[in-house]
N, C-alpha and C positions, 0 to 999 in steps of 0.2 A: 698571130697569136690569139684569135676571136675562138681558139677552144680551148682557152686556161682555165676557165670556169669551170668547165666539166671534166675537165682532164683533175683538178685539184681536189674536188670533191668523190671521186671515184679514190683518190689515191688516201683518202683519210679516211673512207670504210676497210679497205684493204687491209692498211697493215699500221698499224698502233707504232709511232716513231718513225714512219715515213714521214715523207717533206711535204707540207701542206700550207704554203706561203699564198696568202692571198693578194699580191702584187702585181708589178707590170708584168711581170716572166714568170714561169715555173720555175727557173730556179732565181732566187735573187741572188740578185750582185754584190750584196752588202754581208759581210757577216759580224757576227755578235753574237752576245756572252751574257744570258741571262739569268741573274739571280732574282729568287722568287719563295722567299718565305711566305707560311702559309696558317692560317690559326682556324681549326674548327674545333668546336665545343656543342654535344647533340643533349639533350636532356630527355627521359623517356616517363613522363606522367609524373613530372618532378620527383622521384626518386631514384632517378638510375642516369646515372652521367658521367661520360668522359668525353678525352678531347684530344685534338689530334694537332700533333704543330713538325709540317714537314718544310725543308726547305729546298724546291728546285732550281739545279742548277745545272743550263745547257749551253752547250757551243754548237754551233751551226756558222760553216765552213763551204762557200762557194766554191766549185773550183773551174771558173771560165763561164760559158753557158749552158753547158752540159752537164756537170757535172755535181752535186753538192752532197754535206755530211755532217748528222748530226749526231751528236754526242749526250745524252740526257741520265743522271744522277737524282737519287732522292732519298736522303737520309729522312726519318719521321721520329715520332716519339708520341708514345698513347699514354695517357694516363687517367685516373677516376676510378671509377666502379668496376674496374677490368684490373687484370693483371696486367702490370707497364712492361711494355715491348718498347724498345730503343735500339735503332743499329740502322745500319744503313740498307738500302735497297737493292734489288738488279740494276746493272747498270742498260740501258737503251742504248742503240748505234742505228741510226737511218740514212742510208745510202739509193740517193737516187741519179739516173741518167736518164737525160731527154735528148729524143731524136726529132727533130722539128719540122719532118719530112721524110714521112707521115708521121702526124703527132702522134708517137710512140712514149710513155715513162713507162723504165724499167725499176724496179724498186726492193729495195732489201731490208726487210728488218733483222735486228739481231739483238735476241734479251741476254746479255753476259750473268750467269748467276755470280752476283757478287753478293744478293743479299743474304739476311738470315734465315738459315732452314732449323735443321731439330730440332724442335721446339716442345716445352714440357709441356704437359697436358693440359695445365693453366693458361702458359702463351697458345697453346692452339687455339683455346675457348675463346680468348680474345681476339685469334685472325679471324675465326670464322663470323665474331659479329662483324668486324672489318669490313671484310670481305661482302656482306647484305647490299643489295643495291639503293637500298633508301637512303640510309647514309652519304651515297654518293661521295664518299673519302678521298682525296687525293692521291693516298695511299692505301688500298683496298687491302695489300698483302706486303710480305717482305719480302719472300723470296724463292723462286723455281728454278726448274733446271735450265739446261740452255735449249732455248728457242732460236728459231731461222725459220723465215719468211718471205721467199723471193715471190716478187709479183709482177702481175703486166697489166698496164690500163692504154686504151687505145681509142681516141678520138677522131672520128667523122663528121664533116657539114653535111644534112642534109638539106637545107637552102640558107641563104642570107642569115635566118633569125635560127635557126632549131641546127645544136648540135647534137649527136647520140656520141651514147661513151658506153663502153665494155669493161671489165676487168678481172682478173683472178689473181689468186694465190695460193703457194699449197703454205702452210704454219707448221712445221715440225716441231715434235715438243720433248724435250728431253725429260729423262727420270731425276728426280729430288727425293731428297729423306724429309719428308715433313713433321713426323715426331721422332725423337732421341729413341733409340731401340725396336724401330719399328723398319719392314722392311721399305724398299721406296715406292715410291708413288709415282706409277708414267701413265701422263695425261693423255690421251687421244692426239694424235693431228689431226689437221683441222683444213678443209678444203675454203674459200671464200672465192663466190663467183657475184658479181655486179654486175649492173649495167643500169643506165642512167642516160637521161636531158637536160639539156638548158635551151630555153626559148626566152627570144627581148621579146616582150610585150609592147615595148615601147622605149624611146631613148634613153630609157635611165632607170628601167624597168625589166629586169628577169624572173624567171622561177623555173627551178631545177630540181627537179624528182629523181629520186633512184629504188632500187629494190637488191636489198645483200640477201644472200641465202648462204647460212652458217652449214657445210657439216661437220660430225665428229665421228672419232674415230672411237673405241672404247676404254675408259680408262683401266690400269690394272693398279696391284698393289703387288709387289713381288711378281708371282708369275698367275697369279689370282685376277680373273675379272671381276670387277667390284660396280662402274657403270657405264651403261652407254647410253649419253646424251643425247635427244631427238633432234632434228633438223631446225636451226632459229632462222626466221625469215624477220629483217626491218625495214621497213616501209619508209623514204621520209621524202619530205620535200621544204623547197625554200623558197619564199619570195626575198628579194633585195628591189629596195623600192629607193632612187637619189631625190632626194629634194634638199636640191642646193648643193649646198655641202653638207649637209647632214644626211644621213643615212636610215632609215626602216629594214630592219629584218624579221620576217615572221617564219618560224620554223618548227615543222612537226613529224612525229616518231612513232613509228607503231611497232612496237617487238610483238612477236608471238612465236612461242614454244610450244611442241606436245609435250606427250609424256617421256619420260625416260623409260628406261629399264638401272635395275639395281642387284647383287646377288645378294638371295636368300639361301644358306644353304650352297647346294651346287648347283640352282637354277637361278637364270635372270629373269625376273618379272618384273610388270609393268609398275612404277609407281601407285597408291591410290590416290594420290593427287600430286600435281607437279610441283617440284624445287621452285622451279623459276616460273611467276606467273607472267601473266601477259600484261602488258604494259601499253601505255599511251604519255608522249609527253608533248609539251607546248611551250611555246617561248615565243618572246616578241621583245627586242631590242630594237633601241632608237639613239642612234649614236648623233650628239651633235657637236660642232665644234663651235666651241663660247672663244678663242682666238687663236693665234697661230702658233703657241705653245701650249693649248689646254681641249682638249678632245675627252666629254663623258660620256657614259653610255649610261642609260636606264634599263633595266634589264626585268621583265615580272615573266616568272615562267609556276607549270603545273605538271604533277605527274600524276597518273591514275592509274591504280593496278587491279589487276582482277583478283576477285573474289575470291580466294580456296582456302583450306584446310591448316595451308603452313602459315609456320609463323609470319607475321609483318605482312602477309597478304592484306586483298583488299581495302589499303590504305589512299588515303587520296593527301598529295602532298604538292604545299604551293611556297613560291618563293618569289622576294623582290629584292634586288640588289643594284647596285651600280659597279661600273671600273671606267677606270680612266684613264689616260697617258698624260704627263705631264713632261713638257718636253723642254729639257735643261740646256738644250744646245745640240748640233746636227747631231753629235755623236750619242751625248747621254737622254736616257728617255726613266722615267720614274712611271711604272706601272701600279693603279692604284686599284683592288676591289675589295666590296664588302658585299654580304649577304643575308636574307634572315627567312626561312624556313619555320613552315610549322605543317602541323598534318595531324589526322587520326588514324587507329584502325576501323576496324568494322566490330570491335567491343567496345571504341569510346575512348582506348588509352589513347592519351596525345603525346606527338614530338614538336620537340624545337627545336632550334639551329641557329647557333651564329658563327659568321666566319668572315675570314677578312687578310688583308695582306697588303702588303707595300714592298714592292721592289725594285731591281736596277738593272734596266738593260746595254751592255755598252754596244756601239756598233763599228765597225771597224772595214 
């Protein structure tokens, strides 16, 4: 099992609700039921605030060594400066199988549209701040069509210390009605191809890099082409550094986007500057364990995004947080995080951010 490492991290670019257990085995043995209330509150230049309180709630289901199944829910609730949006989410289903010879996972995603679509003109205003990646939401949206997402990641030694990893997926995306009286909205599918390392440096010492290249397919609205999204490529890599029993991790992201195309008329043209800027981000966690029922982590991460035209562009945003498990006994584990965020744009308006959560994992 010397290619869990890379075989887990290839299967967490892939497909969003795959199984991505950082354990003895790719699939664990254990399963449990976690709830996971959640509280963010953003303020934008002290006049513009709302706030986000969702609560996750998943089941994850071994079944032998091959096989496991996860189950993921998430009701939210916005309120402030936005029009309040309240209901529940899409539900998640991640279905993986390991063949352990050749390390082979096979992997499925599947987004059940259960959550809230039509939405008045007012609820839309408020997905699509949601939706900004500065915020970083728990809950970015409520609710799409139905998605599937079969994938395959496939792991190689090429000597003692260096694994190589491959993987794909195709994303199918089903059509939703996103506003009331409007015709619907079908997203692109969406190709995702990876491939990725892990090298020891030394006994207690890793770093694993990979490169995802996103494509899409062109969104329509009715039978109308409206856009087609440019190819995303993300860059990241990890160090995991053990000392002792505490842990080091430093980890970094590079996105980058072209332009799109969009229709004018009955022609698609080129953006004049891109939706989605190019991004950099940075983290460094240092987990240590103060005793045998209490494990913190320190958490200071940054994002930086490039300069353009649209809104929330060239913002640079920093954050320090902690979480923690506090462990009530084999079975019950109490997850604890808090966070605090600030940033500006490239006018000078500032953001803030606080968020935070306690929750319960049973394992079983």
């Amino acid at each position: 099992m010397k290619y869990v490492f890379t075989i887990l991290c290839l299967i967490g670019c892939l497909a969003e609700g795959a199984l991505a257990q950082e354990d003895a085995y790719i699939i664990n043995q254990q399963g449990s039921i976690t709830i996971m209330p959640y509280y963010q509150r953003w303020s934008v230049r002290d006049n513009f605030d709302f706030s986000e309180f969702s609560t996750s709630v998943s089941l994850y289901v071994p079944a032998g060594r091959e096989w496991s199944l996860l189950l993921r829910g998430l009701p939210a609730s916005v309120n402030g400066d936005v029009t309040r949006l309240s209901a529940f989410t899409d539900t998640q289903l991640g279905l993986s199988y390991h063949v352990e010879n050749p390390d082979i996972v096979f992997t499925l995603g599947v987004n059940l549209p259960t959550g809230k679509k039509e939405l008045t003109q007012d609820e839309f205003g408020t997905s699509i701040i949601l939706s900004n990646s500065v915020f970083n939401l728990q809950v970015p949206n409520f609710g799409q069509g139905l998605n599937i997402s079969p994938g395959l990641v496939y792991a190689t030694p090429l000597s003692d210390d260096l694994v190589l990893g491959l993987g794909i997926s195709y994303q199918y995306k089903g059509s939703y009605k996103t506003l009331a009286n409007y015709d619907d909205y079908n997203p692109g599918d969406e190709v995702v191809v990876t491939g990725g390392f892990d090298v020891r440096l030394e006994e207690a010492t890793n770093l694993s890099a990979d490169i995802v290249v996103t494509t899409y397919g062109t969104d329509k609205l009715g039978s109308d082409d409206v856009l087609s999204p440019s190819t995303k490529i993300a860059v990241n890599a990890q160090l995991l550094k053990g000392l002792g029993s505490d842990m080091l991790t430093l980890f970094g992201q590079f996105l980058l986007k072209g332009t799109s195309k969009f229709t004018v008329g009955n022609l698609m043209i080129d953006e004049v500057d891109k939706i989605e800027p190019n991004r950099f981000d940075l983290q460094g966690r240092y987990a240590a364990r103060l005793s045998e029922r209490f494990i913190m982590a320190l958490i200071v991460e940054g994002r930086l995004y490039e300069s353009t035209e649209v809104n929330f562009a060239g913002k640079n945003m920093f954050g320090v947080g902690f979480d923690s498990d506090i462990l009530l006994s084999k079975s019950l584990t109490l997850p604890v995080k808090m966070k605090y965020q600030t940033g500006a744009l490239k006018d000078g308006t500032t953001l803030s951010s606080v968020s935070g959560g306690v929750g319960l994992m049973v394992k079983f």
